[in-house]
N, CA, C and O atoms as CSV, one atom per row, in Angstrom:
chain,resi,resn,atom,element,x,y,z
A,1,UNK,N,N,0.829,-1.178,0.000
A,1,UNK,CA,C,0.000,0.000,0.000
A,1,UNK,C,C,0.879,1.250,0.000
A,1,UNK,O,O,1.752,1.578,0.804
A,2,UNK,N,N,0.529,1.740,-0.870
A,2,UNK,CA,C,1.021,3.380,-0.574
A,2,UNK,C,C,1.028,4.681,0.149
A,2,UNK,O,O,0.785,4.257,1.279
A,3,UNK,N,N,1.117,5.722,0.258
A,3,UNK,CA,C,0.647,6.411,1.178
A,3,UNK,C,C,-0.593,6.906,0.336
A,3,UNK,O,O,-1.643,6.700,0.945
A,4,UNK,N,N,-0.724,7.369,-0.619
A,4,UNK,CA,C,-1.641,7.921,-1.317
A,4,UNK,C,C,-2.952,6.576,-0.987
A,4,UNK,O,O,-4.080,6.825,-1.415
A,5,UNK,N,N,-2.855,5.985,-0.662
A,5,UNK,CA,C,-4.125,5.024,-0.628
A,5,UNK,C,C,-4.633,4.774,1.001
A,5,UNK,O,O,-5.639,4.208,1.430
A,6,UNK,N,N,-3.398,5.502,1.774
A,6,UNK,CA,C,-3.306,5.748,3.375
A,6,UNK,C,C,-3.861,7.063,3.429
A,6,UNK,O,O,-3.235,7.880,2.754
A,7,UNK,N,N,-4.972,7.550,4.110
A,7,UNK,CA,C,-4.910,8.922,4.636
A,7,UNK,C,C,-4.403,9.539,5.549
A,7,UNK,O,O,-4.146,10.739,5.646
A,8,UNK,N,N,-4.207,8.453,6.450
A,8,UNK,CA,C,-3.637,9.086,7.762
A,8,UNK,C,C,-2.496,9.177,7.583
A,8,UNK,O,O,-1.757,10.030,8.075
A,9,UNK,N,N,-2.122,8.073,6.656
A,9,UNK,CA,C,-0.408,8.338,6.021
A,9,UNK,C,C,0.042,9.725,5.757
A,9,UNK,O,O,0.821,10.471,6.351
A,10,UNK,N,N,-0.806,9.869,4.502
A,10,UNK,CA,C,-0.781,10.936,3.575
A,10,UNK,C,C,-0.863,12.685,4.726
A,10,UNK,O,O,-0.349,13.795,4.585
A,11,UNK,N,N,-1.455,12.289,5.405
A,11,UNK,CA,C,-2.103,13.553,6.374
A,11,UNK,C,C,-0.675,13.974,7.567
A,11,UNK,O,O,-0.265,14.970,8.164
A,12,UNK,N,N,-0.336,12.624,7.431
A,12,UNK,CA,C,1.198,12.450,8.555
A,12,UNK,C,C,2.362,13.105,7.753
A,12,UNK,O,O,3.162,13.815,8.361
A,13,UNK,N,N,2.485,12.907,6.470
A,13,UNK,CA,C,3.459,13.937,5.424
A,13,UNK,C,C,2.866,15.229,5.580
A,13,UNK,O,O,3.417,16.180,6.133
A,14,UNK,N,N,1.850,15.229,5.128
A,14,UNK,CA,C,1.484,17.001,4.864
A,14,UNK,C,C,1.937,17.611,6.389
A,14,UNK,O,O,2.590,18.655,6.363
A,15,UNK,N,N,1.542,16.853,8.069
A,15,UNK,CA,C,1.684,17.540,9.096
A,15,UNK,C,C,3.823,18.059,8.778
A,15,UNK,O,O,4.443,19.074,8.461
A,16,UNK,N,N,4.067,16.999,9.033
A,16,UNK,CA,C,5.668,16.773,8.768
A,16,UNK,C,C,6.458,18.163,7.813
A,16,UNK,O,O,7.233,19.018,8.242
A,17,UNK,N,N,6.101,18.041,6.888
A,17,UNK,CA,C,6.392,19.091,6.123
A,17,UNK,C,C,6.240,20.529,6.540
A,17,UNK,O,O,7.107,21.402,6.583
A,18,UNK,N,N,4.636,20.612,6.915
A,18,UNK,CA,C,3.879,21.855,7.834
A,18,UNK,C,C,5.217,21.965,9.284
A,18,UNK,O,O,6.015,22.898,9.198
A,19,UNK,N,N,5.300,21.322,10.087
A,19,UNK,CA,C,6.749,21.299,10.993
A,19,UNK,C,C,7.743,21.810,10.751
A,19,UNK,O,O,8.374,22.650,11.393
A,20,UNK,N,N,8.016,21.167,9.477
A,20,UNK,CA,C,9.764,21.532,9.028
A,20,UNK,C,C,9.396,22.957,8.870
A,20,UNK,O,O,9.920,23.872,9.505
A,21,UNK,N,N,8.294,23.112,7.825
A,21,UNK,CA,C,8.217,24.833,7.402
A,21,UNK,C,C,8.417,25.687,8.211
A,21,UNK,O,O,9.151,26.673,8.151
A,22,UNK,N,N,7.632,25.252,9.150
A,22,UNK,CA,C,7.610,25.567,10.879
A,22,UNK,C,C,8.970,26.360,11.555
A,22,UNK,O,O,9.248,27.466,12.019
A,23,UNK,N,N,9.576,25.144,11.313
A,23,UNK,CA,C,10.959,24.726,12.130
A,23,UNK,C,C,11.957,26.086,11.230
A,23,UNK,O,O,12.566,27.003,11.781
A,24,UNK,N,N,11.859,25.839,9.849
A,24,UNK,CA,C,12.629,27.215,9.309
A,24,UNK,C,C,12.315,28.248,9.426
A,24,UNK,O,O,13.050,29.156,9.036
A,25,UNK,N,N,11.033,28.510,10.044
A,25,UNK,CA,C,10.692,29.864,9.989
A,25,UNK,C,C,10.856,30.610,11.705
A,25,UNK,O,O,10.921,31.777,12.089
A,26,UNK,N,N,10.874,29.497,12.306
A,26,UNK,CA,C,11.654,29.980,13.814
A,26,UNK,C,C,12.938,29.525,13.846
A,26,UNK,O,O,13.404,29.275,14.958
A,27,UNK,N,N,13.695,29.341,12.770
A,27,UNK,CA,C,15.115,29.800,13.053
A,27,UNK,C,C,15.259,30.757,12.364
A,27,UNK,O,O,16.355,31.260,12.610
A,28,UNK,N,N,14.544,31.470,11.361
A,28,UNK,CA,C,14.786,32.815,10.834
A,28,UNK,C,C,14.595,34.039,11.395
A,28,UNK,O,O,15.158,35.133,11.361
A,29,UNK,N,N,13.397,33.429,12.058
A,29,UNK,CA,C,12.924,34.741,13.643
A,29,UNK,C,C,14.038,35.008,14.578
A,29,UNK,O,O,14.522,36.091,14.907
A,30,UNK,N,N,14.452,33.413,15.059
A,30,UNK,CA,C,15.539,33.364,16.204
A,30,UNK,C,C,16.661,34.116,15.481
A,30,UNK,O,O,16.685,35.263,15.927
A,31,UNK,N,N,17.653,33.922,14.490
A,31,UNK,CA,C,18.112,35.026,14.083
A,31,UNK,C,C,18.370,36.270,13.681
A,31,UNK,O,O,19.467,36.792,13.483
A,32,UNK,N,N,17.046,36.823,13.546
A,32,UNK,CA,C,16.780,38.580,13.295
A,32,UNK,C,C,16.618,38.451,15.100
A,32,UNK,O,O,17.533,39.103,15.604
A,33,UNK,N,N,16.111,38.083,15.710
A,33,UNK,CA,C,15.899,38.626,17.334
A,33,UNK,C,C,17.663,38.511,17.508
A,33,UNK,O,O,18.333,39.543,17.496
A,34,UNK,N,N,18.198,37.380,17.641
A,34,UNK,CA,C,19.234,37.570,17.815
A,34,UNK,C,C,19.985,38.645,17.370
A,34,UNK,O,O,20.507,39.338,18.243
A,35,UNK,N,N,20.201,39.013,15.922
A,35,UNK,CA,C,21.264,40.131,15.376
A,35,UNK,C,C,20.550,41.520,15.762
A,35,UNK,O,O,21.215,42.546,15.624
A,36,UNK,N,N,19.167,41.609,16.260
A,36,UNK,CA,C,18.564,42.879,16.683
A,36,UNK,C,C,18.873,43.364,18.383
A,36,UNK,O,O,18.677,44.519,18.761
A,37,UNK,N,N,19.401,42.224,19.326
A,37,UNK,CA,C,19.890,42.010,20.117
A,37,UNK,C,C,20.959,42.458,20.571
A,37,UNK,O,O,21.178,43.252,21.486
A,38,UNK,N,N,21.907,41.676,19.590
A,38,UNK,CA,C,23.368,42.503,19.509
A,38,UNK,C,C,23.741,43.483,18.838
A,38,UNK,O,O,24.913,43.840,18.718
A,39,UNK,N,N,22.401,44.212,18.146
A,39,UNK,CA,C,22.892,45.753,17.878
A,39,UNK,C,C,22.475,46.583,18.460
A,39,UNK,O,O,22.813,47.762,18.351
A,40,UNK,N,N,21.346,45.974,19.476
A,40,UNK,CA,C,20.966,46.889,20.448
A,40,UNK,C,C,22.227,47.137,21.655
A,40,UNK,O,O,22.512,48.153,22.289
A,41,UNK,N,N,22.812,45.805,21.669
A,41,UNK,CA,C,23.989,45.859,23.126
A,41,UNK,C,C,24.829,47.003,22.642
A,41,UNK,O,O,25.175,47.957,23.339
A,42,UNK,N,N,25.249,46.732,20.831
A,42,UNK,CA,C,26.447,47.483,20.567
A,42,UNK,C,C,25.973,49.335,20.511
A,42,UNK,O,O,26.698,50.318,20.355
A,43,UNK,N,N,24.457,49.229,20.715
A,43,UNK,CA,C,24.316,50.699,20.850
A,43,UNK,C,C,24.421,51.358,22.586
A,43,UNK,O,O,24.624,52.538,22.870
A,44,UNK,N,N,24.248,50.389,23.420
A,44,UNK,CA,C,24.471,50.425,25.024
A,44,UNK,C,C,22.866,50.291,25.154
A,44,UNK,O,O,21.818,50.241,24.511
A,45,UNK,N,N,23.615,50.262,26.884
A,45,UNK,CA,C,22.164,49.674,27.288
A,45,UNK,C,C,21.447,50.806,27.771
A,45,UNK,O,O,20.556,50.602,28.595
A,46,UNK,N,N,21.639,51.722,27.473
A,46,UNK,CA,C,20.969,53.313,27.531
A,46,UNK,C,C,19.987,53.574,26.393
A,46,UNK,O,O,19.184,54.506,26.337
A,47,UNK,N,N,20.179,52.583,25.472
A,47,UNK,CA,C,19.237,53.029,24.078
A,47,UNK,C,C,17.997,52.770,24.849
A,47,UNK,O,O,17.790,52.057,25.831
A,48,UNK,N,N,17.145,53.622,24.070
A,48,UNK,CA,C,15.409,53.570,24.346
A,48,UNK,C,C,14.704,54.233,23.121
A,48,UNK,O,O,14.448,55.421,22.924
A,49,UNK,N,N,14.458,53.115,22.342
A,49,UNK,CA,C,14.096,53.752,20.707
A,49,UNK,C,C,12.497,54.761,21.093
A,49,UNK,O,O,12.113,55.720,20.423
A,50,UNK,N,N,11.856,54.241,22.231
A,50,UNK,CA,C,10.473,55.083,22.232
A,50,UNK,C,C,10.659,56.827,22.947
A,50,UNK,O,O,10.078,57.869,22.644
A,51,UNK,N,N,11.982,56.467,24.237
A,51,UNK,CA,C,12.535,57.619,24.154
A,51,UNK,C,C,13.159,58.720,23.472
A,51,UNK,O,O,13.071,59.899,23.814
A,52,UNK,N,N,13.925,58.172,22.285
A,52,UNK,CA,C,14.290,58.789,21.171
A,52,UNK,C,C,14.133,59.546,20.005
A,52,UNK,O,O,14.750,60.271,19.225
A,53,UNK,N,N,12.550,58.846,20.330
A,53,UNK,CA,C,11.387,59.272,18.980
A,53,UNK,C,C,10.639,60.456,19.810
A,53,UNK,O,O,10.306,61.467,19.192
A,54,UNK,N,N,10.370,60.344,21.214
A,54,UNK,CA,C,9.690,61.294,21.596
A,54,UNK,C,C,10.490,62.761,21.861
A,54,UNK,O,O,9.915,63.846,21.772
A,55,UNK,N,N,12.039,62.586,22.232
A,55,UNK,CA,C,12.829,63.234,21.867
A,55,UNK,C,C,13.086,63.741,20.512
A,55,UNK,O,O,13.731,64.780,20.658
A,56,UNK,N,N,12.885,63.499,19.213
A,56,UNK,CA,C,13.018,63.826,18.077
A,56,UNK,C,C,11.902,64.521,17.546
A,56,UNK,O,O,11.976,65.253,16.560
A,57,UNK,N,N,10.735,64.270,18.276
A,57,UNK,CA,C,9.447,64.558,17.921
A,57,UNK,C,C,9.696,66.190,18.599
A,57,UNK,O,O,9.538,67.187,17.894
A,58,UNK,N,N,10.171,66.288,20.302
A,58,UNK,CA,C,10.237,67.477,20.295
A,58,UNK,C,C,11.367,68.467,19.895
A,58,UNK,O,O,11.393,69.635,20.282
A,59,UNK,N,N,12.301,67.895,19.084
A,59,UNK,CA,C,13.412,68.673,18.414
A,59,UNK,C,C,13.097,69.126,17.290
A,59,UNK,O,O,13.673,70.087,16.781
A,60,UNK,N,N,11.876,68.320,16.603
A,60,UNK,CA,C,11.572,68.722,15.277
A,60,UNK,C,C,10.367,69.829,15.374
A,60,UNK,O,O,10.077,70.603,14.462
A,61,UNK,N,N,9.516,69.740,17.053
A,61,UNK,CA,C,8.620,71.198,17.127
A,61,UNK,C,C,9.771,72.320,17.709
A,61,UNK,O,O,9.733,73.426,17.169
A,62,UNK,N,N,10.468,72.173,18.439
A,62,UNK,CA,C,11.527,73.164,18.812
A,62,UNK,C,C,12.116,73.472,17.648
A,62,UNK,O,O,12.903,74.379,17.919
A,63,UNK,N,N,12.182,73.208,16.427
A,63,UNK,CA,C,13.119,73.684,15.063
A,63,UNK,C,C,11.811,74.690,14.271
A,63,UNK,O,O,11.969,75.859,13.919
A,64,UNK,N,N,10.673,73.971,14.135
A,64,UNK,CA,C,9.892,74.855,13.932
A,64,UNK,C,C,9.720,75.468,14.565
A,64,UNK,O,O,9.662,76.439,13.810
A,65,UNK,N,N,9.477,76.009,15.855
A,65,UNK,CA,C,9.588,77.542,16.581
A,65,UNK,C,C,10.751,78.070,16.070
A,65,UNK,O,O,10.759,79.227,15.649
A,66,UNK,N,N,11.598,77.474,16.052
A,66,UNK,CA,C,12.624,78.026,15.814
A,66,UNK,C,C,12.544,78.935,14.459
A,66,UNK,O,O,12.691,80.157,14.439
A,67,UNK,N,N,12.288,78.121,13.362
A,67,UNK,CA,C,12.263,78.914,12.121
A,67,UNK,C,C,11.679,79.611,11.895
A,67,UNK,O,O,11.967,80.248,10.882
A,68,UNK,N,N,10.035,80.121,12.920
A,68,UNK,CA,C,9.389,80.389,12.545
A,68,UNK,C,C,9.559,82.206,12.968
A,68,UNK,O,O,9.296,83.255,12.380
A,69,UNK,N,N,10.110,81.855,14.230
A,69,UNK,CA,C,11.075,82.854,15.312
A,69,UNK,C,C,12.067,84.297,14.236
A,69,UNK,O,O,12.194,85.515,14.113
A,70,UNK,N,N,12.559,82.889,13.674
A,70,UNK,CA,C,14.081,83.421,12.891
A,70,UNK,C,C,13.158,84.402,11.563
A,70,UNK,O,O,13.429,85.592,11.399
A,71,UNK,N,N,12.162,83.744,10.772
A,71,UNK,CA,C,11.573,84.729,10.479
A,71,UNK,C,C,10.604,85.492,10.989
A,71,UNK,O,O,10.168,86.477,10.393
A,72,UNK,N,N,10.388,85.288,11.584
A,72,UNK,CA,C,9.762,87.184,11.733
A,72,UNK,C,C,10.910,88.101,12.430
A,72,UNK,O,O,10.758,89.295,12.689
A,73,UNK,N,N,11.842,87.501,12.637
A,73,UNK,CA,C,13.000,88.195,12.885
A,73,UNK,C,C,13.556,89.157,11.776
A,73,UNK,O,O,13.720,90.377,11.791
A,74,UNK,N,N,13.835,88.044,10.637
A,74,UNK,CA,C,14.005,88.577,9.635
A,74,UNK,C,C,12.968,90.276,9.222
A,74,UNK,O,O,13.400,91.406,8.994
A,75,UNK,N,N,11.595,89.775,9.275
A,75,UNK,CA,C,10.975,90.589,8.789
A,75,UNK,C,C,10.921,91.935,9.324
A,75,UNK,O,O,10.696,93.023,8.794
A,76,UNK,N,N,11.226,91.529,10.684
A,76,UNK,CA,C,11.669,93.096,11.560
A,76,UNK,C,C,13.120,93.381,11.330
A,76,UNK,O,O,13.230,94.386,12.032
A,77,UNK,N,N,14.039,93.223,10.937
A,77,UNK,CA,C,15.438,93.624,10.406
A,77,UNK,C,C,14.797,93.935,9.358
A,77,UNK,O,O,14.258,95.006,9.640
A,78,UNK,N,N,14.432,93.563,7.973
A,78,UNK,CA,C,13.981,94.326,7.340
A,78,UNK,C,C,12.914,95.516,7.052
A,78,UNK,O,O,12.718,96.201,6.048
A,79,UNK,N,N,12.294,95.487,8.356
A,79,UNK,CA,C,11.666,96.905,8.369
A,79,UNK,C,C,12.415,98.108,8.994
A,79,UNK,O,O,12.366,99.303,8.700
A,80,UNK,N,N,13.206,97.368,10.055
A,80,UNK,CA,C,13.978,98.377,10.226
A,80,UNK,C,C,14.667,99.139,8.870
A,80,UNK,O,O,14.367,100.227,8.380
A,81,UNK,N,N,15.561,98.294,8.507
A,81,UNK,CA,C,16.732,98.557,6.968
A,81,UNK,C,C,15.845,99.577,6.526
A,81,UNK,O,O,16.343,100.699,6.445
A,82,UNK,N,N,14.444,99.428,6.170
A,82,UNK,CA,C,14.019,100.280,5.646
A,82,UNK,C,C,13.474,101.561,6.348
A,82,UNK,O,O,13.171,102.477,5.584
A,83,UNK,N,N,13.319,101.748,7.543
A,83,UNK,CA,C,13.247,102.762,8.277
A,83,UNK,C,C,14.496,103.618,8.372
A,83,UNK,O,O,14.651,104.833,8.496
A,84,UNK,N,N,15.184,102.781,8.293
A,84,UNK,CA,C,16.925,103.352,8.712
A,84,UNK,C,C,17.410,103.896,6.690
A,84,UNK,O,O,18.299,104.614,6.232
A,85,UNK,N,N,16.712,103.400,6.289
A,85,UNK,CA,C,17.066,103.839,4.536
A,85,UNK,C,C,16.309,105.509,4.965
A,85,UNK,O,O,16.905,106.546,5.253
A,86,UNK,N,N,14.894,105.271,4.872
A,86,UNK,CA,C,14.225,106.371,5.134
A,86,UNK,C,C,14.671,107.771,5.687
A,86,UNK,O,O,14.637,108.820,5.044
A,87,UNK,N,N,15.113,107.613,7.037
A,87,UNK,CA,C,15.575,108.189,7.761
A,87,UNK,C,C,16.907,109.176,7.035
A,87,UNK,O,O,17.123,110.386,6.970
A,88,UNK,N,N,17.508,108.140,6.633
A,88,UNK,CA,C,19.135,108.505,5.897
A,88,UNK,C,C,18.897,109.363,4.238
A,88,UNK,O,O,19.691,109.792,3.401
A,89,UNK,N,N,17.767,109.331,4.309
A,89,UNK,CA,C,17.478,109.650,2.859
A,89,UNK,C,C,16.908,110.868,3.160
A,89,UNK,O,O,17.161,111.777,2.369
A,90,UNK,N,N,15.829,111.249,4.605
A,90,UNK,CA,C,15.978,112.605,4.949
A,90,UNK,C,C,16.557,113.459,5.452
A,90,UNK,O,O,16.360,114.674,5.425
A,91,UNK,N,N,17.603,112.634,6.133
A,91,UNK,CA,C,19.047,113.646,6.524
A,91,UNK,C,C,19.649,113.983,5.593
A,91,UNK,O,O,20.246,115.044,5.775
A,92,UNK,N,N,19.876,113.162,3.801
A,92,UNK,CA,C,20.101,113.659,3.089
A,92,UNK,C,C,19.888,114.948,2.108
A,92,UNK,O,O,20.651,115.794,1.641
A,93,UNK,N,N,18.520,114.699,2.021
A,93,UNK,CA,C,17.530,115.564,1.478
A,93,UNK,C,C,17.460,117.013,2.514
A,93,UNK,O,O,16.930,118.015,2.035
A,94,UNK,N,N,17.917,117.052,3.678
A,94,UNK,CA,C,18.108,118.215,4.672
A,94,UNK,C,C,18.980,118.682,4.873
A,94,UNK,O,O,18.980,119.762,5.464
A,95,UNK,N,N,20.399,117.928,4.371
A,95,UNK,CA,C,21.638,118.816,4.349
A,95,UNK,C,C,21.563,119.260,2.780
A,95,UNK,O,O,22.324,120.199,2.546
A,96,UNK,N,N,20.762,118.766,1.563
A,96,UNK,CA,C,20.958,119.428,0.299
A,96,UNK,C,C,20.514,121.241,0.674
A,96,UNK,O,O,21.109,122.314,0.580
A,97,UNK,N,N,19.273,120.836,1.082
A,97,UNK,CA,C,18.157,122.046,1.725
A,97,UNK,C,C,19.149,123.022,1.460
A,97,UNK,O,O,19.222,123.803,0.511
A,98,UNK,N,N,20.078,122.835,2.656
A,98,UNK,CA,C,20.968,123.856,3.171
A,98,UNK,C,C,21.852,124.877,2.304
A,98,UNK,O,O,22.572,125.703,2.866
């Protein structure tokens, strides 16, 4: 008899196979945990990726204040420039007078 004429045979390969598949796919896990492991050690044991992100999260709103700061900064240096043009242009116009 064959297995094909066995079901329970036949059903005992398909489990077997289903195992092995099994079996390779938790040693592929066990190795990414592993190499994710030892790049966590080689970063120290101070890393904290959720700390990091929440830290980055507020460096990236502190940069926008920041830029946002820097211009209107800008925009008041340039009103000045032009107050200070103004100004210089009627001290000019007041020593021609003369």
């Amino acid at each position: 008899m064959s297995n094909d004429e066995r079901p329970e045979l036949q059903a005992l390969d398909e489990l077997e196979r289903a195992v092995a598949d099994l079996t390779g796919e938790l040693s592929s896990w066990r190795r990414r945990a592993l190499r994710a492991e030892g790049e966590q050690a080689e970063l120290g044991s101070g890393y904290d990726a959720v700390g990091n992100r929440e830290r980055i999260m507020e460096l990236e709103a502190e940069n926008k204040d920041l830029l946002s700061r820097l211009a209107a900064a800008r925009t008041r240096v340039n009103e000045l420039l032009g107050r200070l043009r103004f100004l210089e242009e009627q001290v000019a116009i007041g020593e021609q007078a003369r």
